[in-house]
PLY file of the C-alpha trace (Angstrom):
ply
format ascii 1.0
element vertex 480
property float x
property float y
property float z
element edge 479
property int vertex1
property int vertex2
end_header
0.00 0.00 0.00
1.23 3.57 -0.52
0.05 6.23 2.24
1.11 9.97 2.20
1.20 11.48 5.49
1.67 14.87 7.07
2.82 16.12 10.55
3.31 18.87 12.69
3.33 20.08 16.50
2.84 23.41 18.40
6.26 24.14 18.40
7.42 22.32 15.10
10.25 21.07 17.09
9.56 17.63 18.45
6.41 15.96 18.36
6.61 17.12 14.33
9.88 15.36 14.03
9.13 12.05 16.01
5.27 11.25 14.93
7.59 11.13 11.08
9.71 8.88 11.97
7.77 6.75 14.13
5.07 6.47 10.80
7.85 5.70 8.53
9.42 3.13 10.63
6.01 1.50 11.25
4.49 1.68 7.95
8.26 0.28 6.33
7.78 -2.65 9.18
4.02 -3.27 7.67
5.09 -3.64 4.51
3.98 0.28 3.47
5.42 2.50 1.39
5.04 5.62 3.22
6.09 9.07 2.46
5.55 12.26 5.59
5.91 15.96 4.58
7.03 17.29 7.97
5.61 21.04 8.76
8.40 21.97 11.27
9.44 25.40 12.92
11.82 25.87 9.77
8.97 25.14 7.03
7.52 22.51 5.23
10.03 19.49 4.42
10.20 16.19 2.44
6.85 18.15 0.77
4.44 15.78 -1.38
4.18 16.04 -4.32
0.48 15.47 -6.54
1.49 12.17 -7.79
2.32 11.15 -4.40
-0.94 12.29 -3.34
-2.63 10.85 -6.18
-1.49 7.51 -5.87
-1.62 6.88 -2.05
-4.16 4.68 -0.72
-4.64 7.04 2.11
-3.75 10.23 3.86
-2.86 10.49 7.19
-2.54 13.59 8.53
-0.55 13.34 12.63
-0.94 17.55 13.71
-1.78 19.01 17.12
-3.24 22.13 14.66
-5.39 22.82 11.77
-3.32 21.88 8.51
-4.82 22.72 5.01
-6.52 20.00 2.98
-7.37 20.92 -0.18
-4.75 19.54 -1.78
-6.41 15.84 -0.76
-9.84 16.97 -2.31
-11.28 13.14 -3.07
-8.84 11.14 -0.71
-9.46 9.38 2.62
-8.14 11.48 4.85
-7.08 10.15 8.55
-6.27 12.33 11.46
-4.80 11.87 14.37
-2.76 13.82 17.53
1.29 13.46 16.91
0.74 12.35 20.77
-0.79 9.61 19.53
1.59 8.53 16.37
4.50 8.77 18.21
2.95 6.29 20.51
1.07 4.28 18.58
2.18 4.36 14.71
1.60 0.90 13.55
-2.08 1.06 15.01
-3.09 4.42 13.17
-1.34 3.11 10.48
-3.72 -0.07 10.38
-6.47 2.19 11.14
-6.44 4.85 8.63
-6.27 1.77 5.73
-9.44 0.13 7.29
-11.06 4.13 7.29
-9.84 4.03 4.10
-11.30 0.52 2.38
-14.94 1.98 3.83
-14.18 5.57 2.09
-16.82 6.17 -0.37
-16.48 9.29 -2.76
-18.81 12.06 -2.54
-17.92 14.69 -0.18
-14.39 16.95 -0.84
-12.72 15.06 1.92
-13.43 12.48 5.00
-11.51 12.80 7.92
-11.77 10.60 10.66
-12.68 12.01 14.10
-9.39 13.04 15.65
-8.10 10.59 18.72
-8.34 7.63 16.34
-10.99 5.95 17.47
-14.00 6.37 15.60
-14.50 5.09 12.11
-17.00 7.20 11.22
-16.69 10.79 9.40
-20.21 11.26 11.13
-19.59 11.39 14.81
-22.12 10.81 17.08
-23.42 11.11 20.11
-20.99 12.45 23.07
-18.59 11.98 20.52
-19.60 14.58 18.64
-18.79 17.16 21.46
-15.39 15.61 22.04
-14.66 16.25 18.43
-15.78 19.86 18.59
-13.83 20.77 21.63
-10.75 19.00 19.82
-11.39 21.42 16.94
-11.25 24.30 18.89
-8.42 23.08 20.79
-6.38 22.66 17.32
-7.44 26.37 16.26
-6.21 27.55 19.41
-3.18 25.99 19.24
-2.54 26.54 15.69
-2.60 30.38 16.40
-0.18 29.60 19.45
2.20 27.82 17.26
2.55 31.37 15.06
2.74 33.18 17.81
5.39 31.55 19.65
8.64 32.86 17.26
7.37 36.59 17.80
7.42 36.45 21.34
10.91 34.22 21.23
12.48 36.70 18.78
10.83 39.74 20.45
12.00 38.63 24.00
15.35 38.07 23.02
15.95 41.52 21.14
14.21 42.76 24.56
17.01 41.31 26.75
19.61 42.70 24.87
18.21 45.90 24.76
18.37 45.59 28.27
21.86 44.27 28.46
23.04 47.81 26.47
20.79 50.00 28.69
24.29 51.27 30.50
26.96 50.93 28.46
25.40 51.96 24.75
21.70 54.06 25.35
21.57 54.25 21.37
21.60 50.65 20.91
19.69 49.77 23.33
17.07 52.10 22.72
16.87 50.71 18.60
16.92 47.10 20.14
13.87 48.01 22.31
12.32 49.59 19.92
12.19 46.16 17.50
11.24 44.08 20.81
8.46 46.23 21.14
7.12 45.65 17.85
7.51 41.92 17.47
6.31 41.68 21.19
2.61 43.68 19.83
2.77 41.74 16.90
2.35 38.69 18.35
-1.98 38.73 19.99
-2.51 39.40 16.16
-0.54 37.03 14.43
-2.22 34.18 16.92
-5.77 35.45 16.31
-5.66 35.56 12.59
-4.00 32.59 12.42
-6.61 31.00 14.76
-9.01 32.67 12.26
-7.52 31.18 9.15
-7.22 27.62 10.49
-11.40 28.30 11.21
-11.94 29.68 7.97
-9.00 29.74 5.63
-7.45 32.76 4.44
-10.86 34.82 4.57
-10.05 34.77 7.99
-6.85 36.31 8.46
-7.31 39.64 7.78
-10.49 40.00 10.30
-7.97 38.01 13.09
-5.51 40.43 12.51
-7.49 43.36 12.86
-9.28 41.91 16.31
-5.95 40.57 17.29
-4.65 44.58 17.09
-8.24 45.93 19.07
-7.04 43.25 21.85
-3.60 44.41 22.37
-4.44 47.97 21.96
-7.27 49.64 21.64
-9.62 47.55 23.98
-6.09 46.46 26.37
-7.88 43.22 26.22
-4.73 41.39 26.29
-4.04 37.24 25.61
-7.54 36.44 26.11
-9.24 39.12 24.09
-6.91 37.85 21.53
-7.64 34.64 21.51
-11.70 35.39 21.40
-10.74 37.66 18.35
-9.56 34.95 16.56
-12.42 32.37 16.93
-14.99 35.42 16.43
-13.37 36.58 13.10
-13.58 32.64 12.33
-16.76 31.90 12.51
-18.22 34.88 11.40
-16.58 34.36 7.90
-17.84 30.65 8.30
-21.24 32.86 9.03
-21.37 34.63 5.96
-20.11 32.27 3.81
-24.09 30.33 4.28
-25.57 33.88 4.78
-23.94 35.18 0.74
-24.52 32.37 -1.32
-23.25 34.52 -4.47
-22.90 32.89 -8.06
-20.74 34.33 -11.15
-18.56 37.46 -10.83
-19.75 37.82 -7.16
-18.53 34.57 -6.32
-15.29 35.37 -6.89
-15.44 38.59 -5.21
-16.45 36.22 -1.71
-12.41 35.49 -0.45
-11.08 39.11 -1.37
-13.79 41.71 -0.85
-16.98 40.35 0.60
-15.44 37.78 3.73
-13.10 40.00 4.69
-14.70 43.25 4.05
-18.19 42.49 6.54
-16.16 39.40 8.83
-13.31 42.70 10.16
-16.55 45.18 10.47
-18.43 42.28 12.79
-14.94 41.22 14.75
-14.10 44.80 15.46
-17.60 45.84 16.64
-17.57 43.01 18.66
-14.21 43.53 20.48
-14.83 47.14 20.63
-18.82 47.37 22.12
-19.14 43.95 23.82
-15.82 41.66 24.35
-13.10 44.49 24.75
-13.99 46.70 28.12
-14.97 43.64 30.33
-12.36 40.99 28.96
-9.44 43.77 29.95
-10.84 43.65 33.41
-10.49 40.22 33.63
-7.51 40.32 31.62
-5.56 43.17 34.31
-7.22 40.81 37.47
-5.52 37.96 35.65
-2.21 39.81 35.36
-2.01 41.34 38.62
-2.76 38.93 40.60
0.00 36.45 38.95
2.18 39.44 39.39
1.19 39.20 43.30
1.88 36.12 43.91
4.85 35.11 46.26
5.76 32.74 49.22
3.72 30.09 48.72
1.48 30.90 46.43
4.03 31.08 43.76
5.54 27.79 44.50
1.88 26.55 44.01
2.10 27.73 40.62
5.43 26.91 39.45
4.92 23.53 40.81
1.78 23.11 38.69
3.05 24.45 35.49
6.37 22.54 35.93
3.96 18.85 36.68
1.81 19.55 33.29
5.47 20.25 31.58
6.35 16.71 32.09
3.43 14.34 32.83
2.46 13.22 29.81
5.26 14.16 27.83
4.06 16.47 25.43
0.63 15.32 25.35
-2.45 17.58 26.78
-1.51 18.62 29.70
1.92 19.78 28.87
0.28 21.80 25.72
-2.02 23.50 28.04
0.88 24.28 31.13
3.26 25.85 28.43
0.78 27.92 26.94
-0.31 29.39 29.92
3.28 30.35 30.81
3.70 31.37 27.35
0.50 33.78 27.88
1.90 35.28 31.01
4.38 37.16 28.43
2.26 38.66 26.77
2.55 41.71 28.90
6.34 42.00 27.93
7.50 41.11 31.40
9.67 38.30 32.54
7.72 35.76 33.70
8.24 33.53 36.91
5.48 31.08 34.98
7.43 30.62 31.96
10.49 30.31 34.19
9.24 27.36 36.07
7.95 25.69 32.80
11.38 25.96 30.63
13.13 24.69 34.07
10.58 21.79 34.25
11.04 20.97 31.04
14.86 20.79 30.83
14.17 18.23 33.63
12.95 14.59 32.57
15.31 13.85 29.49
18.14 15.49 31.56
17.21 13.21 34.69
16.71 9.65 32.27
19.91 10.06 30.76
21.91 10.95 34.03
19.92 7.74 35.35
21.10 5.53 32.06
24.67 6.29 33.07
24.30 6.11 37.26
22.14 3.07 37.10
22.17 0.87 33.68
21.19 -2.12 35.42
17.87 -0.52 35.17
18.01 -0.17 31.87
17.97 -1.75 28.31
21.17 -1.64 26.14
18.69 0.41 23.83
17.79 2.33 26.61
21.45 2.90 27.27
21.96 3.67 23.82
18.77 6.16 23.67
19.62 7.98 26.89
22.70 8.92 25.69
20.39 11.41 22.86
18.78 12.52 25.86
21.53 14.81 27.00
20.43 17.24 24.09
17.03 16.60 24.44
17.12 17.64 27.57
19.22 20.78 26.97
17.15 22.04 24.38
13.82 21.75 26.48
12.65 18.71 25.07
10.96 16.13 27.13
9.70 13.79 24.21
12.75 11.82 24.67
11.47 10.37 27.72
8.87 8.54 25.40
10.75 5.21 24.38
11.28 4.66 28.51
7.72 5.81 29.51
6.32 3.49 27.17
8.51 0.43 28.60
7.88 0.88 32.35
5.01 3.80 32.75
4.55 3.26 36.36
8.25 4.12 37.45
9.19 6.60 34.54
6.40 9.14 34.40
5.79 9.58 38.62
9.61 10.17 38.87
9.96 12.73 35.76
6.41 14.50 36.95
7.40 15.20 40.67
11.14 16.03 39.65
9.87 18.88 37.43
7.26 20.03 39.94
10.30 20.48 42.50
12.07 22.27 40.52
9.25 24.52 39.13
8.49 25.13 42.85
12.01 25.91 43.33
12.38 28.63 40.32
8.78 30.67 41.98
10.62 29.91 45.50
13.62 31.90 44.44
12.11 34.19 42.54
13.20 33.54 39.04
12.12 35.02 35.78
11.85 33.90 32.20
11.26 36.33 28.96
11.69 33.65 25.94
9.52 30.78 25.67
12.09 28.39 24.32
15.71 27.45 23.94
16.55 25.58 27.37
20.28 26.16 28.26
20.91 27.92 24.77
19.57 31.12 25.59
21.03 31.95 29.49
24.16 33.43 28.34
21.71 36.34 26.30
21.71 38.59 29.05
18.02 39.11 30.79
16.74 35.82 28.67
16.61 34.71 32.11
16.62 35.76 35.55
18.49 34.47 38.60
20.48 32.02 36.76
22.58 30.62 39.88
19.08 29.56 41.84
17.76 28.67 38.15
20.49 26.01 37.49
19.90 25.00 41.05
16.62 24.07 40.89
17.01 22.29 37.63
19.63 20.19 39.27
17.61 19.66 42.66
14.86 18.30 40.27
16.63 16.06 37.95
18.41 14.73 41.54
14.69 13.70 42.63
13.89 12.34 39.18
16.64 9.77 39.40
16.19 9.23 43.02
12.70 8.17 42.41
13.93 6.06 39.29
16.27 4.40 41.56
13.41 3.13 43.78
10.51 3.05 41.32
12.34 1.34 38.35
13.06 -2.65 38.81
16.52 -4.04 37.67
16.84 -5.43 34.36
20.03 -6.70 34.51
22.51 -7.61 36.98
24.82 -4.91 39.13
27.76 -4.37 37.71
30.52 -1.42 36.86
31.02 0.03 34.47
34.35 -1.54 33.36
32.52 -5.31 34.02
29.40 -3.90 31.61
31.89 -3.05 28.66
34.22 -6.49 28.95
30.31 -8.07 28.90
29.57 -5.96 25.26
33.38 -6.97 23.78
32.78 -10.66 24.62
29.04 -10.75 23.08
30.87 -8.91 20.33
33.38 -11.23 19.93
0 1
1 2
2 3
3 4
4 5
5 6
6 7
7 8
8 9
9 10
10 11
11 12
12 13
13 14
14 15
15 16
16 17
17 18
18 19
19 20
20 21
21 22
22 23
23 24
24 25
25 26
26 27
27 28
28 29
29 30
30 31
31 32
32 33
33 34
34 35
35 36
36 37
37 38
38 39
39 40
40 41
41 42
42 43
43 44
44 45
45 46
46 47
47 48
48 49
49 50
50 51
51 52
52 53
53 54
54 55
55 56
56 57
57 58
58 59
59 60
60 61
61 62
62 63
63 64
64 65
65 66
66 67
67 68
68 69
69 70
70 71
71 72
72 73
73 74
74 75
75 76
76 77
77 78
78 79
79 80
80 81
81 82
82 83
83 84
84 85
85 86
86 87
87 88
88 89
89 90
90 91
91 92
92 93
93 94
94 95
95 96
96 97
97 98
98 99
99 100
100 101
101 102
102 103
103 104
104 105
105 106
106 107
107 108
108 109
109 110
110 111
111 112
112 113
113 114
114 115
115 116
116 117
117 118
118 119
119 120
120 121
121 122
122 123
123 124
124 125
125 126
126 127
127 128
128 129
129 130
130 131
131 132
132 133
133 134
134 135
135 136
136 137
137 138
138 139
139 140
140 141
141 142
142 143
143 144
144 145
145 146
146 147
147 148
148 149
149 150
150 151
151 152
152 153
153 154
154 155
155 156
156 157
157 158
158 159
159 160
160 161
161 162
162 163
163 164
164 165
165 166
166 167
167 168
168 169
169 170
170 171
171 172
172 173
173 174
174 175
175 176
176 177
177 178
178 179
179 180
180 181
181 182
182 183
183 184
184 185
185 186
186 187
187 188
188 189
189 190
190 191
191 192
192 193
193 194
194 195
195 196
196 197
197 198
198 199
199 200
200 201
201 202
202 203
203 204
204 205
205 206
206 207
207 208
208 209
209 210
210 211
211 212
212 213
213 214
214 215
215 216
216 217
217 218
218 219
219 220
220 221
221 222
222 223
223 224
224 225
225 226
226 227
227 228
228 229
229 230
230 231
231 232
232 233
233 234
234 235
235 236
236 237
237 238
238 239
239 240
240 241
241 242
242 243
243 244
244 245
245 246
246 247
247 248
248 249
249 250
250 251
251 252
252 253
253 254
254 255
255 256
256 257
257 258
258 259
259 260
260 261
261 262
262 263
263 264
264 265
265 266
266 267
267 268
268 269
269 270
270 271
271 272
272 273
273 274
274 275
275 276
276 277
277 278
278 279
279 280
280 281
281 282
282 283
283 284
284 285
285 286
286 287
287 288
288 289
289 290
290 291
291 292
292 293
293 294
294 295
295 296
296 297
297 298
298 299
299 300
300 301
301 302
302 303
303 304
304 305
305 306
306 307
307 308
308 309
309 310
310 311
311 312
312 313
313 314
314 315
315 316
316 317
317 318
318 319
319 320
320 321
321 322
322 323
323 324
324 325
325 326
326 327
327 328
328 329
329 330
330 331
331 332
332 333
333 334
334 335
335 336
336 337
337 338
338 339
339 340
340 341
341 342
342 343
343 344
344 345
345 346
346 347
347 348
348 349
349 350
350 351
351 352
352 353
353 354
354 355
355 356
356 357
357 358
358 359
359 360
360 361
361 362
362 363
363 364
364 365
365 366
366 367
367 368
368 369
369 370
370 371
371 372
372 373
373 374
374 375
375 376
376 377
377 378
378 379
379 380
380 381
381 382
382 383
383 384
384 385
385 386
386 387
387 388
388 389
389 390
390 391
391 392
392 393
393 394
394 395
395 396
396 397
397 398
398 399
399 400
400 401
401 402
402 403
403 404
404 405
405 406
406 407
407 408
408 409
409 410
410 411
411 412
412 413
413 414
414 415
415 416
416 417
417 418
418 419
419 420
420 421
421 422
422 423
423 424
424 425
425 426
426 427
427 428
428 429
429 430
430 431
431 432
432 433
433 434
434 435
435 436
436 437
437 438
438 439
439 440
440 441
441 442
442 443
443 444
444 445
445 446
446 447
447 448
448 449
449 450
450 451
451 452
452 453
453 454
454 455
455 456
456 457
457 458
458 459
459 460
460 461
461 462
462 463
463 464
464 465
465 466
466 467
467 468
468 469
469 470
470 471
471 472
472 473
473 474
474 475
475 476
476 477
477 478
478 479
């Protein structure tokens, strides 16, 4: 069989990166030939071309956002989480072939419910509401995944600016000034692209425009934003039943009509009736996260830190680091987004300290894959915990959870501040990237301590004790 496949993650980093290879290693173990366009942070690669599309049996499309699909008008189309692939490849695999053997012609495209279970195009039931809130879910996210380079590059050129405050006032003044602007551009880049992955490009322009009312005019802030987005949506998916336009008009619809009526309807909206009481709830929001200390603040950092690493990129950890990543959207360091990135450097860190400290608990492909880990880690990664998770569950996700908790209590305990949303260890020597680095490093190292603590006494042997010198003269006499 020949299946086409695309995927792609929030971040375009990871889960875009291991959902391909875990579909072309399954579907090449099936007996497939399988090609997957990746849709990464650096642009589409390995891209499909119309043969390819023409003459696969199936699509299946692996994204945690909304990814065109016009270009698979009259194929079976299969979707499913990257979550999921990278867990389960050889199952959605089998799955999207059996959706696809029961595909009958006759609507533009079929696309199984996302979470892989259903069969049907036609969900029913409870399972109709599941879908919808999964759908909103990707929109969201889709618009979070555009917005996340702004605020990266934005808080960067920030912390430059203020490492040349002193010494160069010129410089630091230009840097601040290009900060600043990728900083407010990034409420409407995430609401029109929420809008376009509800309604195509129609919806960009009317997302863009609410996206500016939210961070300016109405000072409605992340969550105006984020309304502005699914409000520009839907209101082109509105009018597009309400102007049912034939001929010339028709093709007036995308350029002039959609956009023209969808911006009037999304700015009246955020101006008259979202704007005023959303920025209440919106400055509430912000000061009281800006409050919080003692306790309250290791609370938080805890929490955001736990959803980092419980489920390894999954749900949870989606929803934690864009929360943190919305607590920059006032242009201040965050202790949030500190807590996260130090969670998050934790459980690949803390597995492949534990591959080398304790290998007896470990596989020799364990060994082997811990040994990646190191850069995983680094880089704010935690999807290389995966491979061990899925081997022993119980003793690898407990230990990686609590280990980033502690040390996103630790960061809010001490105080530390974040203003990128990415990079791990790359970006501390920028000056201001982060705050308190000493306690920062500290608590990262206090929590990936804990992790392999709790491996030690979770985890069951899997091979005999033995150093390090006895486990090498083992591998050069099985080599021999």
């Amino acid at each position: 069989m020949k299946i086409v496949a695309v995927t792609a993650c929030i971040s375009g980093i990871a889960h875009t990166y291991l959902s391909a290879e875990a579909l072309e290693n399954a579907g090449k173990a099936l007996g497939h030939q399988i090609k997957v366009e990746t849709r990464g942070s650096i642009g589409a690669e390995n891209v499909l071309t119309e043969r390819e599309i023409r003459e696969a049996q199936v699509v299946i499309i692996a994204a945690d956002l909304s990814i065109p699909k016009e270009r698979f008008k009259g194929k079976p189309v299969y979707e499913a989480g990257t979550h999921e692939v990278v867990n389960k490849a050889g199952e959605i695999i089998e799955k999207a072939l059996k959706f696809s053997e029961n595909y009958q012609p006759g609507k533009e495209t079929m696309t199984a419910p996302k979470e892989a279970k259903a069969e049907s195009a036609e969900p029913q039931g409870d399972g109709g509401k599941n879908v919808i809130w999964s759908e909103i879910y990707r929109h969201l996210m889709c618009g979070i995944s555009y917005l996340i380079p702004f605020v990266v590059s934005g808080g960067i050129i920030m912390a430059l600016s203020f490492a040349f405050a002193e010494s160069n006032p010129e410089i630091a003044g230009i840097l601040g000034t290009i900060g600043d602007l990728a900083f407010g551009m990034m409420l409407p880049i995430m609401a029109g692209f929420i809008a376009q992955s509800i309604a195509d490009r129609p919806g960009l322009v009317p997302g863009i425009v609410g996206g500016f009312l939210a961070s300016g005019v109405t000072a409605s802030g992340f969550i105006g934003g984020v309304l502005a987005g699914f409000i520009a949506g839907y209101s082109v998916q509105l009018l597009k039943k309400i102007f049912r336009f034939k001929g010339g008009l028709r093709a007036m619809m995308p350029i002039l009509i959609l956009p023209l009526f969808s911006t009037l309807i999304t700015g009246i909206i955020m101006l008259f009736v979202i704007g005023k009481p959303v920025a209440i709830v919106n400055d509430f929001l912000t000061n009281w996260l800006n409050s919080l200390s003692g306790g309250s603040a290791v609370v938080l950092g805890f929490i955001v830190a736990a959803m980092i690493a419980v489920d390894l990129g999954g749900v949870f950890c989606r929803v934690g680091y864009a929360f943190a990543v919305a607590t920059l959207a006032t242009g201040q360091p965050s202790v949030a987004m500190a807590a996260a990135m130090a969670g998050g450097l934790v459980p690949s860190t803390a597995i492949a300290l534990a591959t080398v400290i304790m290998p007896h608990k470990f596989t020799d492909d364990e060994i082997e894959a811990g040994k990646g880990c190191w850069v995983l880690g680094a880089s704010f990664i935690v999807e290389g915990v995966i491979p061990f998770a899925a081997r022993d569950i119980k003793a690898v996700v407990p230990a990686v959870t609590l280990g980033a908790g502690v040390t996103g209590a630790l960061t809010a305990f001490f105080g530390c501040t974040q203003s990128v949303p990415h990079g791990g260890i790359w970006v501390m020597p920028v000056p201001g990237a982060i705050g308190n680095v000493p306690m920062y490093l500290l608590s990262v190292a206090v929590g990936v301590a804990v992790t392999v603590g709790l491996t030690a006494v979770l985890k069951k042997d899997v091979s005999p004790k033995m150093s390090r010198t006895q486990r090498k003269a083992q591998k050069a006499e099985a080599f021999q």
